[in-house]
C-alpha positions in Angstrom: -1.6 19.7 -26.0 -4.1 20.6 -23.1 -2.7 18.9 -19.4 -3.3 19.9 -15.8 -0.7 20.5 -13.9 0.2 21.3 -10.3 0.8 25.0 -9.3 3.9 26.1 -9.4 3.2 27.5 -5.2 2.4 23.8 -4.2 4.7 21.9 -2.4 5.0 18.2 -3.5 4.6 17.3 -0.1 0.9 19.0 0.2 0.1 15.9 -2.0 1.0 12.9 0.9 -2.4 14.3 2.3 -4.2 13.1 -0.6 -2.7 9.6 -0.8 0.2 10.2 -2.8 3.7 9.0 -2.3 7.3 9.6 -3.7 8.1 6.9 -6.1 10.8 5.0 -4.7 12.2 3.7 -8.1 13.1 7.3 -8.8 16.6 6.6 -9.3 18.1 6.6 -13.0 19.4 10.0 -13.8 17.9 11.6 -17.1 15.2 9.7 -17.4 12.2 12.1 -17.4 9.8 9.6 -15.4 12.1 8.1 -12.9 14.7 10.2 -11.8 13.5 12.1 -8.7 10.9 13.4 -10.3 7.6 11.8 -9.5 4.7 11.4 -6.9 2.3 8.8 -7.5 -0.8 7.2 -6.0 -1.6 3.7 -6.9 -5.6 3.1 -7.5 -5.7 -1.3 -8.9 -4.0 -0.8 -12.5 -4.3 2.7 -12.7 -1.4 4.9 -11.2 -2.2 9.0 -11.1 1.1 10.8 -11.2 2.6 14.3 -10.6 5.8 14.8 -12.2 8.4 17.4 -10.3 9.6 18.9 -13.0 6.9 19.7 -15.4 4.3 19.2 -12.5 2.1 17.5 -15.5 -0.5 15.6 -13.9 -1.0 12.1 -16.2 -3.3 8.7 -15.0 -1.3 5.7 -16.5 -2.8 2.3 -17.1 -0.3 -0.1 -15.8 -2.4 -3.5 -16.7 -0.9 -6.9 -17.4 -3.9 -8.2 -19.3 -4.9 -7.2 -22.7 -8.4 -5.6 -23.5 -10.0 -2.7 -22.3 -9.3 -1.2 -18.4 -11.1 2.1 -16.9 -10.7 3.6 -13.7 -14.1 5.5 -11.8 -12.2 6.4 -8.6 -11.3 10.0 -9.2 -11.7 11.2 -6.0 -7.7 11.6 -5.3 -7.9 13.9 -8.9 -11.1 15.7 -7.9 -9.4 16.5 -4.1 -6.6 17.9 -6.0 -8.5 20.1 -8.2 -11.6 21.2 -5.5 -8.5 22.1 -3.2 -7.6 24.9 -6.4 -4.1 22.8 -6.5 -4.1 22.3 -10.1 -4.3 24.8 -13.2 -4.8 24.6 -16.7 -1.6 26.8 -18.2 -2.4 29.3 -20.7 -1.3 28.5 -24.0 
């Protein structure tokens, strides 16, 4: 599977400069999106998120209505990667 992800020199806080905040439901233990383990920044439906322990960089489409949703507002992803944040791991 190809992903970007944050470098591993990067502190998560770099990313409140872009927007970005720390979840604040990050609270059940064990669960692999919640539990202290995710920055996020809200754009409408759309939430881009950086996950603490696999620093994997996913958008999510959190829409309550059905069909088809797209998000054009990259910029908090392109700041990220013209800022050489990010990096594609070798596989």
């Amino acid at each position: 599977m190809d992903f970007i992800k944050l470098k591993d020199d990067i502190n998560f806080k770099e990313l409140f400069k872009f927007g970005f905040v720390e979840d604040p439901t990050n609270c059940e233990y064990g669960d692999t999106y919640y539990h202290l383990n995710n920055y996020y920044l809200q754009i409408g439906d759309f939430r881009i998120t950086v996950n603490t322990i696999s620093r994997h960089i996913d958008i999510l489409c959190l829409a309550k209505e059905k069909g088809l949703h797209n998000i054009f507002n990259l910029k908090p992803l392109y700041g990220l990667i013209s800022n050489d944040m990010v990096e594609l791991p070798r596989k």
